[in-house]
VEXTORRO-229388 format. One record per atom (N, C-alpha, C, O, CB): residue in three letters; x negated, y negated, z negated; residue number from 1; atom name. Coordinates in steps of 0.1 Angstrom, whole numbers. Glycine has a CB too. Layout:
R | ALA | X | Y | Z | NUM | CA
...
//
This chain:
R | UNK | -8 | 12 | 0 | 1 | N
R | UNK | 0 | 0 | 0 | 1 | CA
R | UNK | -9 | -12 | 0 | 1 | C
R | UNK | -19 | -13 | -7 | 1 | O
R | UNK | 10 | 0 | -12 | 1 | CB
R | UNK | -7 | -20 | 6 | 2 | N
R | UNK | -13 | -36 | 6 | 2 | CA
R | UNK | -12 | -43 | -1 | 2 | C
R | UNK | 0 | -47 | -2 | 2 | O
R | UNK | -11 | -45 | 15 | 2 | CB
R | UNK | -21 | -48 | -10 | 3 | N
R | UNK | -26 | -60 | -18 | 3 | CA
R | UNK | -29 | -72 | -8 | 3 | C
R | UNK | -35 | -73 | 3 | 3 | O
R | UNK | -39 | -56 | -27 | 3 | CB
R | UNK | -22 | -83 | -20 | 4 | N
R | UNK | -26 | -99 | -12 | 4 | CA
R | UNK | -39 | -100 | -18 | 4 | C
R | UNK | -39 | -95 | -29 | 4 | O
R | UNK | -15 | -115 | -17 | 4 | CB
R | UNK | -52 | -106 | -15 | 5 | N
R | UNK | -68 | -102 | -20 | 5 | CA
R | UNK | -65 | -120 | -30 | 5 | C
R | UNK | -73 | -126 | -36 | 5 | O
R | UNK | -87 | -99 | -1 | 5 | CB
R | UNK | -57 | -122 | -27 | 6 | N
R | UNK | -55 | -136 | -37 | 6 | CA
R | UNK | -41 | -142 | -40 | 6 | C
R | UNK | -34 | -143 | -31 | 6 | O
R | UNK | -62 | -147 | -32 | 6 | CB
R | UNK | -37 | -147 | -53 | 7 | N
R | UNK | -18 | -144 | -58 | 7 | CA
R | UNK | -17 | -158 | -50 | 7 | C
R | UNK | -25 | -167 | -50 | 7 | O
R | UNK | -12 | -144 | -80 | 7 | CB
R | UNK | -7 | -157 | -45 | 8 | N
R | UNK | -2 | -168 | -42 | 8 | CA
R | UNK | 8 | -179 | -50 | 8 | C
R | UNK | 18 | -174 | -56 | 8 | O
R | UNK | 4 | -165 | -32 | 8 | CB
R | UNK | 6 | -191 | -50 | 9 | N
R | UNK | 10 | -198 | -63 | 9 | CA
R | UNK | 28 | -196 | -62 | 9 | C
R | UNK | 34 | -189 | -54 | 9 | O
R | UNK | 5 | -217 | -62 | 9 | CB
R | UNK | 35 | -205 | -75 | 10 | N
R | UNK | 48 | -204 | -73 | 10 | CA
R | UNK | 53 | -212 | -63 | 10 | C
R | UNK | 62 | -207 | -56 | 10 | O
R | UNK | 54 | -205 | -84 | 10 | CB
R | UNK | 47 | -225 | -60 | 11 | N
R | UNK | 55 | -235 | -48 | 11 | CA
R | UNK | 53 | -228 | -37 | 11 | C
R | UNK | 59 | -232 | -28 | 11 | O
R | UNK | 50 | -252 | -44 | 11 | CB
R | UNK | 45 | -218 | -34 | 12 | N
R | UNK | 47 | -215 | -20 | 12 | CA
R | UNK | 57 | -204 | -23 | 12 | C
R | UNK | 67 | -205 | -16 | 12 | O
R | UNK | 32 | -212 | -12 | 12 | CB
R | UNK | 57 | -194 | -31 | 13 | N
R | UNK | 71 | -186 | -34 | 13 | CA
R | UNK | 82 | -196 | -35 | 13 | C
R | UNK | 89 | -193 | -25 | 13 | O
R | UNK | 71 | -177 | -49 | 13 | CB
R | UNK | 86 | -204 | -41 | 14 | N
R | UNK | 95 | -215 | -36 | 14 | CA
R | UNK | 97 | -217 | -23 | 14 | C
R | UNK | 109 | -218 | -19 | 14 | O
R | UNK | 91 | -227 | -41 | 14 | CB
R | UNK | 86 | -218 | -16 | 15 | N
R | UNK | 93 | -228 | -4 | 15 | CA
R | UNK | 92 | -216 | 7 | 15 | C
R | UNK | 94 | -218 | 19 | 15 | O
R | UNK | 82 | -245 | 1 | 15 | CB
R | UNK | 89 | -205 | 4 | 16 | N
R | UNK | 99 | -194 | 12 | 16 | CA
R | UNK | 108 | -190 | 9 | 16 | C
R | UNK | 115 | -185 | 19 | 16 | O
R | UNK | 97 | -185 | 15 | 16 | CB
R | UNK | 113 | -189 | -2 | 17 | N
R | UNK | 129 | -185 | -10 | 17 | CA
R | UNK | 141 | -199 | -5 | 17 | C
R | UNK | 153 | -199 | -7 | 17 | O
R | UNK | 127 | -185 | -33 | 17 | CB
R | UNK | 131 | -213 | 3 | 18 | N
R | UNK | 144 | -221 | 4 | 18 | CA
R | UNK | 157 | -219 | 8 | 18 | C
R | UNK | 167 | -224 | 3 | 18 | O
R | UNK | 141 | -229 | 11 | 18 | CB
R | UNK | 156 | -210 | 23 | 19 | N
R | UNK | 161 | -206 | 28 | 19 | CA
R | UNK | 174 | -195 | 25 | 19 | C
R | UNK | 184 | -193 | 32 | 19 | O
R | UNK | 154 | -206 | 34 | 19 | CB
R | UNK | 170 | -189 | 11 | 20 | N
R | UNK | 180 | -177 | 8 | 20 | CA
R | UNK | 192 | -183 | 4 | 20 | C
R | UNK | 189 | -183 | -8 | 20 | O
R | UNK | 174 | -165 | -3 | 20 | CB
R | UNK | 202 | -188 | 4 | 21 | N
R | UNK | 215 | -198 | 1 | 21 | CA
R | UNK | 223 | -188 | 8 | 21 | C
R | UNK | 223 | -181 | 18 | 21 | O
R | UNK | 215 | -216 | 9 | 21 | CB
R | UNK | 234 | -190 | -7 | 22 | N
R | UNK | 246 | -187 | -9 | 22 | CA
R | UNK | 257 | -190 | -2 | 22 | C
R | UNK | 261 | -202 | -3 | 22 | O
R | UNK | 247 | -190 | -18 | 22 | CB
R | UNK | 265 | -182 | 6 | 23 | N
R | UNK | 276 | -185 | 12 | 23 | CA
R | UNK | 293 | -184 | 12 | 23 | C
R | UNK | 297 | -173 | 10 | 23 | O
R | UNK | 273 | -181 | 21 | 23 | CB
R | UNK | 299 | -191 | 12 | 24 | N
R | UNK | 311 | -191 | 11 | 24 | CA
R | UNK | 322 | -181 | 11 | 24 | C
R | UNK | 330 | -184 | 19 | 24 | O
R | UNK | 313 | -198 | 18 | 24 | CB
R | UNK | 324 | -170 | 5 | 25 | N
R | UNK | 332 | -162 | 9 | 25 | CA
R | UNK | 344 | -166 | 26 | 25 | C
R | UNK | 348 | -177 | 27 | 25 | O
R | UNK | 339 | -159 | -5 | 25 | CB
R | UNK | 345 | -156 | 34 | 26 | N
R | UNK | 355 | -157 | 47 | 26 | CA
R | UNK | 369 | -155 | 41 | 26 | C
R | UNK | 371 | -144 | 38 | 26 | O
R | UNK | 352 | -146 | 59 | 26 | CB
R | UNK | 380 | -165 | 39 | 27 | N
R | UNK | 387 | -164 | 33 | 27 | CA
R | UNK | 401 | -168 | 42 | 27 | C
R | UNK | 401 | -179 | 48 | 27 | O
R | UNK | 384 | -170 | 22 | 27 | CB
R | UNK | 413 | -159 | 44 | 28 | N
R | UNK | 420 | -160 | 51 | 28 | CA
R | UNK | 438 | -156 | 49 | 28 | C
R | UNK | 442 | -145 | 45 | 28 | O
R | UNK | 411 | -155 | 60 | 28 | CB
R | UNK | 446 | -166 | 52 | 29 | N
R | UNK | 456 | -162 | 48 | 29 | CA
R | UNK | 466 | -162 | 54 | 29 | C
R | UNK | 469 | -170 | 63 | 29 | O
R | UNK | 458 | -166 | 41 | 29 | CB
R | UNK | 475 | -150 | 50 | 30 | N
R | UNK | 482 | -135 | 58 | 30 | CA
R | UNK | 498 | -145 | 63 | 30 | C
R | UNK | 503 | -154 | 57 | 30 | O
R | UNK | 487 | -116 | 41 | 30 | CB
R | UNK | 504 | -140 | 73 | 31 | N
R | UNK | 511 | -151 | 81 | 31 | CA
R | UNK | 522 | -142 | 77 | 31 | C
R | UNK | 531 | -143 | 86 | 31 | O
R | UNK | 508 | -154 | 98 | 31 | CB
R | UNK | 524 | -136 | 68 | 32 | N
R | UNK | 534 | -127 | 62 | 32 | CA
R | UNK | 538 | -133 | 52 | 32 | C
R | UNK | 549 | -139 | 52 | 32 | O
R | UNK | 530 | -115 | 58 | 32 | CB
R | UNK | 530 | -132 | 41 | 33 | N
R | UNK | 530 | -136 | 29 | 33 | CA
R | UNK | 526 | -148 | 21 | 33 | C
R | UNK | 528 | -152 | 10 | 33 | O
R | UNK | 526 | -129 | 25 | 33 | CB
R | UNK | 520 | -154 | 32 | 34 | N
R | UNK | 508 | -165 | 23 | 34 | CA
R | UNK | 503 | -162 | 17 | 34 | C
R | UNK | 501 | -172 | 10 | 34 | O
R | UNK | 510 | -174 | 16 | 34 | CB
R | UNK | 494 | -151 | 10 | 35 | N
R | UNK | 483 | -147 | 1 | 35 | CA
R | UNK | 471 | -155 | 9 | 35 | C
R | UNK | 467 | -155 | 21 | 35 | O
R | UNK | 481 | -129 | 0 | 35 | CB
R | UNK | 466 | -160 | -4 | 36 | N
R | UNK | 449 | -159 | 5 | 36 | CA
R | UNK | 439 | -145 | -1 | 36 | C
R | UNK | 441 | -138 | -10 | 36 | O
R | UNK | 437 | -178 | 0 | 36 | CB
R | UNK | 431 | -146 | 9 | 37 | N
R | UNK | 427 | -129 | 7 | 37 | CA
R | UNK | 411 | -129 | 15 | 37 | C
R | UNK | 408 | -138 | 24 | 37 | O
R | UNK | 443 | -116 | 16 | 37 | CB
R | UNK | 402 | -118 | 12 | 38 | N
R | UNK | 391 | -116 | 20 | 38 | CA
R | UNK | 396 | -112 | 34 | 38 | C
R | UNK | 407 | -106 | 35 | 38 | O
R | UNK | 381 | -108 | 14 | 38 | CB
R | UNK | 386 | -114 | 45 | 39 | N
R | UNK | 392 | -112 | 56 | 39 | CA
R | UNK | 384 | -93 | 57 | 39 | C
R | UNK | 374 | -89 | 51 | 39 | O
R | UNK | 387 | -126 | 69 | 39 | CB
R | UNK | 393 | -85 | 66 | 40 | N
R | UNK | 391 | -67 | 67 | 40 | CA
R | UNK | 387 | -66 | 55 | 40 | C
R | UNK | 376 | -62 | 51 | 40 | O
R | UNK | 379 | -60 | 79 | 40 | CB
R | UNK | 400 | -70 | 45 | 41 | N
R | UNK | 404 | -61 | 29 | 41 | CA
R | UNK | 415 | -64 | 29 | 41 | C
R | UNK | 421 | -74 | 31 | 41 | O
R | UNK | 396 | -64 | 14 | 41 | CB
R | UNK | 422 | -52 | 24 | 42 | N
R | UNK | 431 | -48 | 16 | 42 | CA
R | UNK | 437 | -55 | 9 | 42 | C
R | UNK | 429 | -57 | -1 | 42 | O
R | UNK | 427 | -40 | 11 | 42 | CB
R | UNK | 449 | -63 | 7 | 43 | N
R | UNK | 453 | -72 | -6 | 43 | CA
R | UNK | 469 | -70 | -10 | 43 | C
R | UNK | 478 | -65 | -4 | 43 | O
R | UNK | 450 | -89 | -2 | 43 | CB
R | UNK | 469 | -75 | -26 | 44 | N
R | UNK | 480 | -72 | -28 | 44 | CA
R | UNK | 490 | -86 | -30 | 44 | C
R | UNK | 487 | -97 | -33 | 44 | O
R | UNK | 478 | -62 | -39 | 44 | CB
R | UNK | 502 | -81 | -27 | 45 | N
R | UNK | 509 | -97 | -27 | 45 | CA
R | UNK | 517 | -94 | -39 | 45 | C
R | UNK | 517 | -83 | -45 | 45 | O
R | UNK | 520 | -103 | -10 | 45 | CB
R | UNK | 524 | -105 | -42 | 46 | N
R | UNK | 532 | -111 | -59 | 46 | CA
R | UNK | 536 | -97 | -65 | 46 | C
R | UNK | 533 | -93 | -76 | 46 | O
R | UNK | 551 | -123 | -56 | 46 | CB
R | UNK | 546 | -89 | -55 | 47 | N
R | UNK | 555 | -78 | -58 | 47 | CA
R | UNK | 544 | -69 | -64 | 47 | C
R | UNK | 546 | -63 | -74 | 47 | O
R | UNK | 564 | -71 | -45 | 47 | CB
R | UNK | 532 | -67 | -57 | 48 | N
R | UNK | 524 | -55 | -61 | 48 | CA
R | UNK | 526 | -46 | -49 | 48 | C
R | UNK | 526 | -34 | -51 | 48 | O
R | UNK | 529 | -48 | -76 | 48 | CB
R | UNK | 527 | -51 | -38 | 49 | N
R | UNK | 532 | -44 | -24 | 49 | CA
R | UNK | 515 | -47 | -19 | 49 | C
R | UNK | 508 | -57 | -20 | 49 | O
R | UNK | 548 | -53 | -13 | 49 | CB
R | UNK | 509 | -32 | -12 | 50 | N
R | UNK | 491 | -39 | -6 | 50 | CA
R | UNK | 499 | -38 | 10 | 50 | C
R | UNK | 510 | -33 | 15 | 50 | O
R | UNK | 470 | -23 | -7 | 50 | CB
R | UNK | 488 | -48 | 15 | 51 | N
R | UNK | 491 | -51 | 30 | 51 | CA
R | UNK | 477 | -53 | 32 | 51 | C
R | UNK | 469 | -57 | 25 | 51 | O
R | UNK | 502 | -63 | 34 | 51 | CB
R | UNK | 477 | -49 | 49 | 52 | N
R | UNK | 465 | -50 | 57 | 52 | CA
R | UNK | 468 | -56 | 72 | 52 | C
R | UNK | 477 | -52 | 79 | 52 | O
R | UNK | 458 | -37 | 58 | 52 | CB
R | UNK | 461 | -65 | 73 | 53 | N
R | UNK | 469 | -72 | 88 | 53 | CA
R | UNK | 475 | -76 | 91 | 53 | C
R | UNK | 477 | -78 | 102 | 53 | O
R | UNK | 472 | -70 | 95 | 53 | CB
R | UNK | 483 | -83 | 77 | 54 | N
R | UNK | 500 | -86 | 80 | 54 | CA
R | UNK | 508 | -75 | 77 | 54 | C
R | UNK | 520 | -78 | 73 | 54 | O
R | UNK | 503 | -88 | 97 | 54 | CB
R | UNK | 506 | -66 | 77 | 55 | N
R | UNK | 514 | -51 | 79 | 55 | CA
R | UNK | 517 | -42 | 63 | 55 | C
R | UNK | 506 | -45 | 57 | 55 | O
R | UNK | 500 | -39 | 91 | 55 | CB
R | UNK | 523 | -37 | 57 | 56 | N
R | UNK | 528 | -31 | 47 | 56 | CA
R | UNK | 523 | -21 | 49 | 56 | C
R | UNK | 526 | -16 | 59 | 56 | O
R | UNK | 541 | -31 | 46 | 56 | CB
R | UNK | 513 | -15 | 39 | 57 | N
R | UNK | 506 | -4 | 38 | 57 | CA
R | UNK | 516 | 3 | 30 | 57 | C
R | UNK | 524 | 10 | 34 | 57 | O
R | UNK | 493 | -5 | 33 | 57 | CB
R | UNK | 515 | 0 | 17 | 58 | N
R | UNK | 519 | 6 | -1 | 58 | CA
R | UNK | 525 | -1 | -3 | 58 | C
R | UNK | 522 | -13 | -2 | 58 | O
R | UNK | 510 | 7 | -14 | 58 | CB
R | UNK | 540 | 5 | -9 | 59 | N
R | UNK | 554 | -3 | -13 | 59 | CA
R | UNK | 550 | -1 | -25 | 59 | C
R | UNK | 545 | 10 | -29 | 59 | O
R | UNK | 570 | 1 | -9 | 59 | CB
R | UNK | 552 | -12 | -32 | 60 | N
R | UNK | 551 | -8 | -47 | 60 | CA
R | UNK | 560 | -1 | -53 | 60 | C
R | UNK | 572 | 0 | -48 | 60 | O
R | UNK | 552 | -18 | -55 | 60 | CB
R | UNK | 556 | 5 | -65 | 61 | N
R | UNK | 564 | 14 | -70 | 61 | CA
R | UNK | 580 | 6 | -76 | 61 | C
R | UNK | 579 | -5 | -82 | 61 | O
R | UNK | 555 | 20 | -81 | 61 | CB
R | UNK | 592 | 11 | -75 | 62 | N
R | UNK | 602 | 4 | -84 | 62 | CA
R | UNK | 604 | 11 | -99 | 62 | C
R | UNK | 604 | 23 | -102 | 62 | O
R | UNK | 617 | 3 | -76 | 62 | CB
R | UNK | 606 | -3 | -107 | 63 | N
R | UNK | 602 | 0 | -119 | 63 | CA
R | UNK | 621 | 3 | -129 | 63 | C
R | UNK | 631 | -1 | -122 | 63 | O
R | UNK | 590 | -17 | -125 | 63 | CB
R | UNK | 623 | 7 | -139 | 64 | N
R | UNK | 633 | 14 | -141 | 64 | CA
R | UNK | 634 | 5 | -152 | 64 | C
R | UNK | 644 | 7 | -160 | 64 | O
R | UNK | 632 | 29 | -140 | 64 | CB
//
């Protein structure tokens, strides 16, 4: 395995880590329901009903 033959200080570890920045989750909402939700996932709306796509996967259970 390769050794650096000398440590390299911290500002220069700094000023190659500038670049690694955090991004905004893709957030998108369903023309069904209005949920906002991650976009290609699974989400559940008010009732507890999951939908994907717009589309009704899992009816929620009815409660007694």
């Amino acid at each position: 395995m390769a050794h650096p033959k000398s440590r390299g200080s911290k500002q220069r570890k700094h000023k190659r880590r500038t670049h690694f920045k955090i991004t905004a989750p893709n957030v998108a909402t369903c023309p069904v329901t209005g949920e906002k939700h991650l976009r290609h996932r699974a989400y559940n709306d008010a009732e507890g009903n999951l939908f994907y796509k717009g589309k009704m996967l899992i009816k929620a259970a009815e409660e007694l």
